[in-house]
N, C-alpha and C positions, 0 to 999 in steps of 0.2 A: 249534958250531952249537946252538942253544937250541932247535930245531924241527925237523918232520919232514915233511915232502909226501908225499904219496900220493895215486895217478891212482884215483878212481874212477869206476864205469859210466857217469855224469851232470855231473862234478866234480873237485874237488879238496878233499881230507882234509890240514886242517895240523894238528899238535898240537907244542904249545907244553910246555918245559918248564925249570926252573931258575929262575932269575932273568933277566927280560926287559927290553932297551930297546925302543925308536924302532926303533935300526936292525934288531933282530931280526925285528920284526912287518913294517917296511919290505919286509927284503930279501926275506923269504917270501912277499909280497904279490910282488915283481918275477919270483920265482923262476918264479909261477905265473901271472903276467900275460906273461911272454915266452914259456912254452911255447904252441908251433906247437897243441895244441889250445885253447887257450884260448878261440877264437872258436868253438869246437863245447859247451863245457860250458855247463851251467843251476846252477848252486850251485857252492860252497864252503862248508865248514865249517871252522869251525877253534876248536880245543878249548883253550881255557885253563886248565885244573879240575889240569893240574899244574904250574902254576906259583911258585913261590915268594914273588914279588915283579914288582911294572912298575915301569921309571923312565923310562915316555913322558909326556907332558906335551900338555896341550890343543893348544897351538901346533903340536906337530911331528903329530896326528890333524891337524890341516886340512893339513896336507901329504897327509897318506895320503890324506885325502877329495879332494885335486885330482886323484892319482895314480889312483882308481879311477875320477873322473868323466872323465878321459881315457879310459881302458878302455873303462869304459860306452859308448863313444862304438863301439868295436871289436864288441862284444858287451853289446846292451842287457837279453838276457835274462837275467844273471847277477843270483842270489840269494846274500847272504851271511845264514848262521844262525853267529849265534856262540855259543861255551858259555864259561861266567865264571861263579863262585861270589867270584871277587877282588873287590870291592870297588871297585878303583883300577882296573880293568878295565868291569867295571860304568859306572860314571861317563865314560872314555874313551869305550866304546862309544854311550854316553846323547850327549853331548857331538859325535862322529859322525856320530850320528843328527838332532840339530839345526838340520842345516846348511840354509842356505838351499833348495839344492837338492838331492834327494837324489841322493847316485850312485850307489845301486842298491839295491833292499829290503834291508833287514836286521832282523834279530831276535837278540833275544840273551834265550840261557834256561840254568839250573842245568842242563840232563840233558841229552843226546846222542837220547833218545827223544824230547824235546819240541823239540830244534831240527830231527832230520827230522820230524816231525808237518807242522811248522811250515814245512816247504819244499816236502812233498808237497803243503796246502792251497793254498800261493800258486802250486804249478806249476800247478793245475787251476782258481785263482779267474779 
């Protein structure tokens, strides 16, 4: 397993690491869409900064953007801040963010302090 879940106060904490596909981002995304709290959390973060490599691809992100916009659908108040200095991650997440409609805020920044900044703002905007 390239990833790690952890329950926190508001959320869920993923941190990614080695070399990442599709399926790795996929199933961590299900791991924490099927836990029984999911419907009570406001965020997710989930840390990329040690990764070595992605070899997800645009096509299989509009997979994951239907998969969260059904979520969204369970639990509309969910924030994702993502953290990426990756490049190919970067771009994934830009590409994400595109979508016709979003399926749920997101941000994506270099530091783990600027992506809570950045969820503290949006839970009180």
């Amino acid at each position: 397993m390239s990833y790690e879940l952890a329950w926190e106060p508001r959320g869920f904490a993923l941190t990614f690491s080695g070399r990442i596909s599709f399926d790795d981002i996929r199933n961590a995304t299900i791991d924490y869409q099927s836990d029984v709290r999911f419907d009570l959390i406001r965020c997710v973060v989930a840390d990329f900064t040690r990764i070595t490599g992605c070899d997800a691809t645009p096509s299989e992100v509009d997979r994951l953007w239907a998969i969260d916009l059904a979520a969204g659908i369970s639990n509309p108040r969910i924030r994702k801040a993502i953290i990426a200095t990756c490049p190919e991650v970067v771009a994934l997440v830009m590409h994400y963010k595109a979508q016709g409609i979003p399926a749920c805020p997101t941000a994506v920044s270099s530091s783990l302090g600027d992506a809570r900044h950045w969820l503290a703002v949006e839970e009180h905007a």
